[in-house]
ChimeraX commands (.cxc) that place a marker at each C-alpha (Angstrom):
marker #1 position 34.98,-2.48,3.57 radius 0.5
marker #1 position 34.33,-5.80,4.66 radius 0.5
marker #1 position 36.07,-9.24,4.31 radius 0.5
marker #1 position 33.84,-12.37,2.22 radius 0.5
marker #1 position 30.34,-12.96,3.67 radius 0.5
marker #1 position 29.35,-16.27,4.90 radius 0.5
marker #1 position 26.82,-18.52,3.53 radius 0.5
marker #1 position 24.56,-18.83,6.63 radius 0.5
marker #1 position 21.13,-19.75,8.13 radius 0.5
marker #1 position 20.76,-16.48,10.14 radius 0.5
marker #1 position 20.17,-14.45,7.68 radius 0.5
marker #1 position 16.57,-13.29,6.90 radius 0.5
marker #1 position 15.78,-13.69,10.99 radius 0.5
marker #1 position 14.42,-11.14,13.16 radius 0.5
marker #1 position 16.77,-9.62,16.11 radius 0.5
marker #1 position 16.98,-6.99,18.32 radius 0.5
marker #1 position 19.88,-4.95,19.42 radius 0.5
marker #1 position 21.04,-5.30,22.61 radius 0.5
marker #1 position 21.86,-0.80,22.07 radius 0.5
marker #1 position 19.09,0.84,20.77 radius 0.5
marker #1 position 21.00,2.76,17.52 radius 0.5
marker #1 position 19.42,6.44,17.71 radius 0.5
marker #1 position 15.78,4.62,19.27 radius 0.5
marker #1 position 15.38,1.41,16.87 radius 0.5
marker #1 position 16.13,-2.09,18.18 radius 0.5
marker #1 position 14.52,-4.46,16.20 radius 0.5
marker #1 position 15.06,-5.33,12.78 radius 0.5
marker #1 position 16.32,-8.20,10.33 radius 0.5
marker #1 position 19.70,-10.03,9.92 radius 0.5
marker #1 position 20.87,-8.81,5.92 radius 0.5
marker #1 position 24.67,-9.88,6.15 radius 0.5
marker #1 position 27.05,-12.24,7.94 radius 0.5
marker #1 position 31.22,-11.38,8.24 radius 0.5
marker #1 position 32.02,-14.01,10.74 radius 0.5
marker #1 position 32.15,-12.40,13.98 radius 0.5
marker #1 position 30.00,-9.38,12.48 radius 0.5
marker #1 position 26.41,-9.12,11.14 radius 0.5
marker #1 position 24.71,-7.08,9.05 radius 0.5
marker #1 position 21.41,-5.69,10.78 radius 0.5
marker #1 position 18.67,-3.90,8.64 radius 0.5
marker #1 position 16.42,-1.84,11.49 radius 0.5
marker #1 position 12.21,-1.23,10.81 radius 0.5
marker #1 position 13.42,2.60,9.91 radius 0.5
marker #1 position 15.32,1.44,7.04 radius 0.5
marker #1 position 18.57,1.76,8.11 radius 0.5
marker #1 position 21.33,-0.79,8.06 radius 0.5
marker #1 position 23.97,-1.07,10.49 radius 0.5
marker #1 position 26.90,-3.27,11.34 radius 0.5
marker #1 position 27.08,-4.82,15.13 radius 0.5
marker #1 position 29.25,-7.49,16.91 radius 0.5
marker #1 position 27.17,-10.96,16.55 radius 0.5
marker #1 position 27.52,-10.47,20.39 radius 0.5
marker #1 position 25.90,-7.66,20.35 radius 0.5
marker #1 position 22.43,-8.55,18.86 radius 0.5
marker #1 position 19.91,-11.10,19.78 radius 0.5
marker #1 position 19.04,-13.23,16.76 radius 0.5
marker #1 position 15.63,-15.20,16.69 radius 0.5
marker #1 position 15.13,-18.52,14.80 radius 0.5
marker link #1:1,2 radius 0.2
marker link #1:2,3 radius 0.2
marker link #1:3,4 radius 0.2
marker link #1:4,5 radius 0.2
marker link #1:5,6 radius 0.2
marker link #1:6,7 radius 0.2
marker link #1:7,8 radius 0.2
marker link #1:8,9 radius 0.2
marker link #1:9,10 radius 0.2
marker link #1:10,11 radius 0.2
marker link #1:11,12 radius 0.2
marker link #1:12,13 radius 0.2
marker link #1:13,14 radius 0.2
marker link #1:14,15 radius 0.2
marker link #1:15,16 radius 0.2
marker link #1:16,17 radius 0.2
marker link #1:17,18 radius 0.2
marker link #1:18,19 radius 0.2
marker link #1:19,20 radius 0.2
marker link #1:20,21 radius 0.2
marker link #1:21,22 radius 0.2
marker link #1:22,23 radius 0.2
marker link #1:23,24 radius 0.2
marker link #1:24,25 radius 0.2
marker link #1:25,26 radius 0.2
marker link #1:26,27 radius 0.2
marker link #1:27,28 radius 0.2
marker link #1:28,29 radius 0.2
marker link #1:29,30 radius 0.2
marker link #1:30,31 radius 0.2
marker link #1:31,32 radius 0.2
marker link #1:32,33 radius 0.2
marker link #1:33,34 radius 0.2
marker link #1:34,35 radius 0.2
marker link #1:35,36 radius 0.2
marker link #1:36,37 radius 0.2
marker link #1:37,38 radius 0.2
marker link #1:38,39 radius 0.2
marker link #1:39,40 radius 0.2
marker link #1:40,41 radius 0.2
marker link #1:41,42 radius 0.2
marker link #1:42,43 radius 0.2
marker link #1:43,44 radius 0.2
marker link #1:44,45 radius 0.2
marker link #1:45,46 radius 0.2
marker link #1:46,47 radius 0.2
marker link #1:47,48 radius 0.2
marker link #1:48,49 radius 0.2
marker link #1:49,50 radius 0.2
marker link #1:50,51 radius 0.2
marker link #1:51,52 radius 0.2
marker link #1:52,53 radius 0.2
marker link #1:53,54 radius 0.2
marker link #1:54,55 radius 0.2
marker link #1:55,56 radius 0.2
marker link #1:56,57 radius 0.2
marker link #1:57,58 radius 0.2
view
C-alpha cells in the first residue's frame, strides 16, 4: 500500500488537519512516506494526508 517509511523526527507530534475528516482535526503524527504522513485522530482513527495538508507541531 505504501512505499518504505522514513526514519523521522515528526513522528509522535501533535497536528491538526487543515480538513476536518468527518469532524476530527487534531491528532498525532504515526507514519512518514515522504511527501505523505500518517495521522492518528483523538477518535481513533488513522488516516493518510498530504504533509501539506496537516499542520505539525514540534
Amino acid at each position: 500500500m505504501y512505499e518504505y517509511e522514513e526514519k523521522s523526527d515528526i513522528i509522535g507530534s501533535p497536528c491538526s488537519l487543515m480538513n476536518p475528516y468527518k469532524g476530527y482535526t487534531e491528532g498525532t503524527i504515526v507514519g512518514d512516506y515522504g511527501n505523505t504522513v500518517v495521522v492518528r485522530l483523538t477518535n481513533g482513527k488513522e488516516i493518510v494526508g498530504f504533509r501539506d495538508e496537516v499542520i505539525i507541531y514540534n
